[in-house]
C-alpha atoms as an extended CHARMM CRD file, in Angstrom:
* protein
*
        18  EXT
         1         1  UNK       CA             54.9810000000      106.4580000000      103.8120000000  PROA      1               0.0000000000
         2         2  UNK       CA             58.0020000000      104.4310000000      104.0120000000  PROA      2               0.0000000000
         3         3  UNK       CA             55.6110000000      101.0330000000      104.9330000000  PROA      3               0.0000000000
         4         4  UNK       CA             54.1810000000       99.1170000000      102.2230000000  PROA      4               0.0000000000
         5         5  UNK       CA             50.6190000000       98.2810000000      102.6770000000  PROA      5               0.0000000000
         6         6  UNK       CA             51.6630000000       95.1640000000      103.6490000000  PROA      6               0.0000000000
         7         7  UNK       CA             53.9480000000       95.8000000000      106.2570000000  PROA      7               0.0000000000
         8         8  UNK       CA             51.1000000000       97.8470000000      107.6630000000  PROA      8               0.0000000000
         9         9  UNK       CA             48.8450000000       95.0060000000      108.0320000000  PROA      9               0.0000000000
        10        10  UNK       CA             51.6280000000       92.7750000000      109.5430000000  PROA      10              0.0000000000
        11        11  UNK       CA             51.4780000000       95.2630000000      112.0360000000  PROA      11              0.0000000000
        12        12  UNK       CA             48.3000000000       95.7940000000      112.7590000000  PROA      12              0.0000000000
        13        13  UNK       CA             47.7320000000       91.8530000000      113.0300000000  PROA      13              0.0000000000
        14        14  UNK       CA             50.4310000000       91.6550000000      115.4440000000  PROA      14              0.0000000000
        15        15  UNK       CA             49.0290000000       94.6580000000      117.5680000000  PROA      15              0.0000000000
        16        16  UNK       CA             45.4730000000       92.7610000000      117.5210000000  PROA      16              0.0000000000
        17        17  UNK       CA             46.3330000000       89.5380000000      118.9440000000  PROA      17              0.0000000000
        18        18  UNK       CA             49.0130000000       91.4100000000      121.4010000000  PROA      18              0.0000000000
């Protein structure tokens, strides 16, 4: 993977409130 972990769970958080 390309992402860090933490890029993941930026992601993720922004999916869950979208």
């Amino acid at each position: 993977m390309t992402e860090t972990a933490g890029d993941l769970a930026i992601a993720a958080a922004i999916c869950s409130r979208n």
